[in-house]
N, C-alpha and C positions, 0 to 999 in steps of 0.2 A: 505699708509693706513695700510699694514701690520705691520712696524713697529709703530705706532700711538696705534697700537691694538695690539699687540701681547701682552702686559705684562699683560692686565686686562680678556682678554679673552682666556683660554685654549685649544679652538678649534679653534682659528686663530693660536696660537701657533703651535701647533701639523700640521698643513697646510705645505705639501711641493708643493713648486713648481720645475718644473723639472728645472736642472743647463743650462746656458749658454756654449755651448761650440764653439773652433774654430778647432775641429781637420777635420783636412784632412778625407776624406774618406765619412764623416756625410750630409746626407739632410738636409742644411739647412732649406728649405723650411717647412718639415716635423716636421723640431725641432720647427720652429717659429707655425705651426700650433700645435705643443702641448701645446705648452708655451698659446698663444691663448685661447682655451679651456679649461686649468687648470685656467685661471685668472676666467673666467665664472665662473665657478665654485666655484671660490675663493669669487666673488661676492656674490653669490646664498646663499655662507655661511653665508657671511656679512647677508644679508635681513632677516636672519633668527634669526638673534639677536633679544632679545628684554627685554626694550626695546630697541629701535635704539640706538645704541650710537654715541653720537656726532660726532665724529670723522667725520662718514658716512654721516652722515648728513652735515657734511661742503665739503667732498668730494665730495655727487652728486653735491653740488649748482656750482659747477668749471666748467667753460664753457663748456671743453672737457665732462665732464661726466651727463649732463642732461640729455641725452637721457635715459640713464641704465633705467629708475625709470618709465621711458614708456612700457618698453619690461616686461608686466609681464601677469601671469596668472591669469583665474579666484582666482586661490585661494590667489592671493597676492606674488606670489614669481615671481623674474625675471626668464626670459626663455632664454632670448638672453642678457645679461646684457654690451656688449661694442662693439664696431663696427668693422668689420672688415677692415683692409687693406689689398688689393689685392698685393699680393708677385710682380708683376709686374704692370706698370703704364704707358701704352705708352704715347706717344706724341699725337697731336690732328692731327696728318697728316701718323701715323703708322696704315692706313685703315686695310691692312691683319691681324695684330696682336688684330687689337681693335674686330673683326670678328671672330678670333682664341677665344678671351676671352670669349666671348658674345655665342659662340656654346656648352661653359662649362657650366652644370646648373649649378645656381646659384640661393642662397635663396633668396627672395626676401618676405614682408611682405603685403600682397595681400587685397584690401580693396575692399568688397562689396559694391552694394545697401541696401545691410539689412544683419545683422548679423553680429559675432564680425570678425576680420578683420585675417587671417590664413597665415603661411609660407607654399610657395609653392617656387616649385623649379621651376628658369624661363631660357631658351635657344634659341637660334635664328638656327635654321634648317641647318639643311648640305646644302639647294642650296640655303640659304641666303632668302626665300621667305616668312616666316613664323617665327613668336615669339610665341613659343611653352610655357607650365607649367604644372605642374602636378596636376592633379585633381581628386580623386579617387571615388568620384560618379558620375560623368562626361562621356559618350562615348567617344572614341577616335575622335580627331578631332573639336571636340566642345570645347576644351580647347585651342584658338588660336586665334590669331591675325594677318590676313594677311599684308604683308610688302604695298602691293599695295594700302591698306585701309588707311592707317594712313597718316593723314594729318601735323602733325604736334605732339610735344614735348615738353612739359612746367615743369621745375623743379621747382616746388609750390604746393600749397595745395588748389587751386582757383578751383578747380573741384567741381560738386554738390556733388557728394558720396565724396569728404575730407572733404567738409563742413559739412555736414550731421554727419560723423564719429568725427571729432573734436569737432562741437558741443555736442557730447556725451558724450568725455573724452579731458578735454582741455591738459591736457598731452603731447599728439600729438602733440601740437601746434609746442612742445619744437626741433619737428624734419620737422618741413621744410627744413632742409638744406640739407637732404635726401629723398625727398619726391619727386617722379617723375610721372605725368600723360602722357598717351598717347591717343591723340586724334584721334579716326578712324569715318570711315563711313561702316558699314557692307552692303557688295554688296545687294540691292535689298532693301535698307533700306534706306530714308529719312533723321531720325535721327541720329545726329552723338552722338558718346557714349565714353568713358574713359575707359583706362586701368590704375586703382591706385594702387603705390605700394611704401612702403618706403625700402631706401635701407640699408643693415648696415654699410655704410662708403661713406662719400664723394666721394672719387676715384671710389668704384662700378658707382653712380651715374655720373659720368664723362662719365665714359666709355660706359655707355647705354647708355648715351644722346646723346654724339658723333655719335655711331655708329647708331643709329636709323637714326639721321640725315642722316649721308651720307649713308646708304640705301635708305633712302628718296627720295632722289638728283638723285642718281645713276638711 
């Protein structure tokens, strides 16, 4: 897409992205997470053309990239424009490590009963009992989802609140393949109720789903 675009437009031109390197000594991990973030950004540029030029336009339609053109702001610009892949990717039997991941927050894209749908940052508890997130008008506490509650784990959009939310903006639609509910029952409560949240990469979505389950189990 860069080169598609760089000859007609002078601020894709001007756009560096940082080099690839193999030397010894360097984080990978940190390198790939820059490279990561300048592409965002690199997108962000793109959306801002206008009008859109083709190019973009044949780029979102590509299977890998339909999501970008979901992730955007009131004002119309992407915010999160490509998904992320997690630097590692256990196996579905590496329980300690899928546990290790899942205690790092992690952004997740948070969908209410009402109102537009927010990244919050989401974590699973140092004693494994609790799926924690960040909620800044929220008291401490009230932001959580006990591990004993949840019943079960569905990677779909068949929840009332994704319905509710995608009948809003059928865009959404375009990310079920990231889209994860958790179904609990809040102690003292009858009803049971959904934790919705889309992820930005298959693999994040693997690795919750997994490890919820076998919290579950356990």
């Amino acid at each position: 897409i860069y080169r598609a675009t760089k000859g007609s437009y002078p601020e894709v031109a001007s756009f560096k992205f940082p080099g690839k390197t193999l030397a010894f000594g360097k984080d990978q991990s940190t390198i790939k997470e820059t490279r990561r973030e300048r592409f965002n950004d690199f997108v962000i540029l793109l959306m801002k053309i206008k009008p859109t030029p083709p190019q973009v336009r044949t780029w979102l339609q590509k299977e890998g990239h339909k999501g970008a053109s979901a992730f955007r702001n009131q004002s119309g610009q992407i915010t999160r424009a490509y998904k992320d892949r997690p630097v590692l990717n256990p196996a579905f039997d590496e329980k300690g490590l899928i546990y290790d991941m899942m205690m790092k927050p992690t952004a997740f894209l948070k969908f209410g009963r009402s109102g537009a749908p927010h990244w919050r940052n989401f974590a699973l508890s140092s004693d494994r009992k609790r799926i924690v997130w960040t909620s800044p008008m929220k008291r401490s506490g009230e932001s959580q989802v006990l591990v004993s509650e949840i019943k079960f784990v569905e990677n779909s959009q068949r929840s009332n609140v994704f319905g509710r939310q995608v009948a809003k903006k059928k865009e959404f639609s375009k990310l079920n393949s990231v889209s994860l509910s958790i179904f609990y029952s809040p102690q003292g409560k009858a009803t049971q109720m959904t934790l919705d949240v889309m992820c930005k990469h298959p693999d994040i979505l693997r690795i919750w789903s997994l490890g919820i389950e076998m919290l579950v189990a356990d």
